[in-house]
N, C-alpha and C positions, 0 to 999 in steps of 0.2 A: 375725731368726732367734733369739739370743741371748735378744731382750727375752719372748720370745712363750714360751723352753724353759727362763725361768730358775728357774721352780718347779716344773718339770712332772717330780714324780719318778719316772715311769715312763721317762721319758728320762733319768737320771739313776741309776740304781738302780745297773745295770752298771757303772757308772763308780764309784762311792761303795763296791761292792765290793770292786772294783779295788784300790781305794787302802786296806782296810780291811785287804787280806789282804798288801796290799806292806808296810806300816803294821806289821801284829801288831795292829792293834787288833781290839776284839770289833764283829761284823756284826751292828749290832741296826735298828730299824726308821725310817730317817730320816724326817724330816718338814722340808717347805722350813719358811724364814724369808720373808714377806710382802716388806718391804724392802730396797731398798738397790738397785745394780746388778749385784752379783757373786751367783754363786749361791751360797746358803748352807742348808746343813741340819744339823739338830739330831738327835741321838738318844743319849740316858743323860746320861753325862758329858761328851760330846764335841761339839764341831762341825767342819764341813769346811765352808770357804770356797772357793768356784773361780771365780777371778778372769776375766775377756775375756782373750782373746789380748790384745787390745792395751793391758790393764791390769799387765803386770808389773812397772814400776814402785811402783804400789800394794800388790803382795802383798809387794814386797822392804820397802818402809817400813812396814807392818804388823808385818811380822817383825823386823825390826829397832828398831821402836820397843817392842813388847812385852820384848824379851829387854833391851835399855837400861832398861827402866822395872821391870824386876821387884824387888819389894822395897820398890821407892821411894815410892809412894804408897800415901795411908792409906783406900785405895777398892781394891777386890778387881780385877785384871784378866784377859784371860783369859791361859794360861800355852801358851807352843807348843811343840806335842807333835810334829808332821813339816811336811817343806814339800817340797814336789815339782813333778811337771811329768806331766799327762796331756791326751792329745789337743791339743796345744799349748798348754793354758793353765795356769797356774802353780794350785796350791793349797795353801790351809797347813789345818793340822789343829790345833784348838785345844781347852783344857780351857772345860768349859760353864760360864757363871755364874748363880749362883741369882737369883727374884726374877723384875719385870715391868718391862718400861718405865714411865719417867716419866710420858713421854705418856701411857699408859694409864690410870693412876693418879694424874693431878692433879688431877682436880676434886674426890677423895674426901678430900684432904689438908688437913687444916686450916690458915689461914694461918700461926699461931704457929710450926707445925713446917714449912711452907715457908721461912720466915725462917730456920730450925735447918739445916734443905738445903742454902740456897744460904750462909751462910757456911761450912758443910761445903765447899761442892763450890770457893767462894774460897780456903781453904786450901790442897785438893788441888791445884786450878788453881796456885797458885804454887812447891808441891812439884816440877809436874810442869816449870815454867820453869825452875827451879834446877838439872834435870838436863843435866850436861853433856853434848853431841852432838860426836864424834871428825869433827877436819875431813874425815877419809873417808868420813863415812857418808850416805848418800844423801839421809837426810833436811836433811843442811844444805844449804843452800840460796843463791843471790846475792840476797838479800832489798834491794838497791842496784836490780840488775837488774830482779829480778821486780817489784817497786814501780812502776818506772818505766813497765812493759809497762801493768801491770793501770794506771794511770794514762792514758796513751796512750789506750787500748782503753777506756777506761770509758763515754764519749759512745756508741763504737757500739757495746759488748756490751748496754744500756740502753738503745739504738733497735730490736735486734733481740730484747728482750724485749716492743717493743711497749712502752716506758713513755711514758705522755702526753707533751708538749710541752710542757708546763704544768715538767715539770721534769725533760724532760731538757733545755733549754737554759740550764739553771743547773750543767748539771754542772762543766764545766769550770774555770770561774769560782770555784764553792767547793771543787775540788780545787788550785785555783791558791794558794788563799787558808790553805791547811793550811800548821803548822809540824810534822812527823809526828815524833814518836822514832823512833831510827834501832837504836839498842839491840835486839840478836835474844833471841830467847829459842826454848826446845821448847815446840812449840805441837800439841796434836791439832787445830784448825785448826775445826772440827767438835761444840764442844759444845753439846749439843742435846738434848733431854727422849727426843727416840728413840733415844739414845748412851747412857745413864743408864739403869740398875735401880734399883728397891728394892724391901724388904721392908718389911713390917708384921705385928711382934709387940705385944701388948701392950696396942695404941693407940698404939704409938709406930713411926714411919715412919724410915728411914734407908737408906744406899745399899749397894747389892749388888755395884755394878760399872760399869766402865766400857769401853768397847770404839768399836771402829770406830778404827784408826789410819792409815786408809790415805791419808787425805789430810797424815800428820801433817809439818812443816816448821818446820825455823827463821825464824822472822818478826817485829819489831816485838808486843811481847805485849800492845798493843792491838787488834792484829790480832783475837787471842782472841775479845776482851767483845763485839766485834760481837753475834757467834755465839748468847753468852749474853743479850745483850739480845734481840734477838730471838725466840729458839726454847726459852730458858727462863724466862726473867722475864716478856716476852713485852710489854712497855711497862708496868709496874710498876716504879716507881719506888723503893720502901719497900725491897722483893724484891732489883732491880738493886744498891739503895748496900749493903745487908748484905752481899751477896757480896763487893764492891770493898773495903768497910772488913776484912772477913775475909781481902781478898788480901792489905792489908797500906799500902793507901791514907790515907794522912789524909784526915778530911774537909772539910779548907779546900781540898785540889785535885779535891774533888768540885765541879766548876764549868759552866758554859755552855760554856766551853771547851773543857773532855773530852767533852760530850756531842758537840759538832762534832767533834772526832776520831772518834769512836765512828760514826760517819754516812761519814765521810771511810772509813776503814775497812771501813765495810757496803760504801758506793761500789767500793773498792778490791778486794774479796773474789772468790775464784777463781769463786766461782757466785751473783756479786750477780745478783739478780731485784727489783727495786725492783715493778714490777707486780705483781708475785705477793703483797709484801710487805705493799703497797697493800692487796691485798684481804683479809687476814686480821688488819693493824692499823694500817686507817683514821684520818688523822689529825681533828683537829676539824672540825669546819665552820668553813668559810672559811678555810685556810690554803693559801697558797699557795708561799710557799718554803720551800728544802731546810730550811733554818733551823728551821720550826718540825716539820719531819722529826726531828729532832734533838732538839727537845723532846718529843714525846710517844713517840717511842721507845727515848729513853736521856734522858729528865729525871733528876736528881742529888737533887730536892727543896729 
């Protein structure tokens, strides 16, 4: 019911009222957002995000990681304006940010100024590590605990994606074989070309903003670069080390080593889909172990 009502604004309209006139805010003409699982719509300056019943976890670390993070990073976020509770589900109301997804707008981007981006977005990314998280706050996490889970669970979350046999009977074995850092850091857990805005003045492309907190947690901040090898760099290698040197890496521990972390990690992540991953970046012809997973999707150079 949820998946089928989540942009459907006629079913929505009432409710987005609702909250506009509890709010004080101004009732202008929403429009869903395509993405994501929570419902979300846009109109002027603002947006309203209304999370699943069963998601209020997520609206409480959204909100609490925006109001922790305001100020502190050198990338626009969005700024929360109310947070409440209708028809059981929690919703925050936030200020809009300018500009277009990444995604939208990578293939028009020149490489030079891809390479300008991501050691932008490696900066940021370590801005947003160095923020301190209060042991009360929800977003911290038993990252000892949770490790171990997502470790455990890795062979069957990865049989029940349907990943070949070819590698999932390697999993265990190369997560055996990890020395992982144990060091947490604030992670938005989620960085991804569809997380990411920008703009283009000039000829010159730069970021607008960054959003989506709701998975955000203290965790290992290699945890992070999975994320970005992946869903930004995308198996680019040139792309990948410019970030990592911009976080703050030497490049003598840009190694074969970190990329098997970096894979160990992918392994380990709340919503690995190695199949899925499969199909959108295919390793070479003839490779068969995780190993060379590792190389074409987080090579160092």
């Amino acid at each position: 019911m949820w998946r089928e009502k989540r942009t459907d604004i006629e079913h929505w309209r009432p409710k987005l009222r609702s909250i506009c006139q509890r709010e004080n805010l101004p009732n202008g003409e929403f429009l869903p957002f395509a993405d994501g699982s929570a419902a979300v719509f846009g109109a002027g300056e603002i947006v309203i995000k209304v999370y699943h019943p069963n998601d209020l976890e997520d609206c409480l670390r959204e909100e609490e990681s925006l109001n922790l993070l305001a100020g502190k990073l050198d990338i626009p976020l969005p700024k929360v304006i109310a947070t409440g509770t209708i028809d059981e589900s929690r919703y925050l109301v936030m200020s809009r940010l300018a500009g277009d997804t990444l995604a939208n707008r990578w293939t028009e981007i020149p490489k030079a100024q891809k390479k300008s981006l991501l050691a932008k977005l490696g900066e940021v990314t370590k801005q947003l590590h160095e923020v301190q998280v209060p042991d009360s706050s929800i977003i911290k996490v038993d990252a000892t605990a949770f490790m171990q889970r997502q470790s455990e669970s890795a062979h069957k979350r990865q049989a029940e994606c349907k990943l070949d046999q070819l590698w999932l009977t390697q999993i265990d074995e190369f997560l055996g074989s990890q020395k992982l850092p144990k060091a947490c850091a604030f992670l938005h857990t989620e960085l991804m070309r569809d997380h990411l805005l920008v703009t283009e003045k000039g000829g010159k492309w730069q970021f607008s903003g960054l959003f989506d907190f709701a998975e955000s947690m203290t965790l290992p901040a290699e945890y992070e670069f999975a994320a970005v090898g992946l869903f930004v760099t995308g198996g680019d290698s040139e792309l990948l080390r410019h970030y990592l040197l911009a976080y703050g890496y030497e490049a003598s521990e840009l190694n074969f080593e970190f990329s098997r972390r970096l894979l160990a990690f992918t392994l380990l992540h709340r919503y690995a889909n190695l199949s899925w991953y499969l199909s959108f970046l295919p390793p070479p012809k003839g490779a068969t172990k995780l190993d060379d997973l590792a190389r074409c999707w987080f090579a160092m150079m």
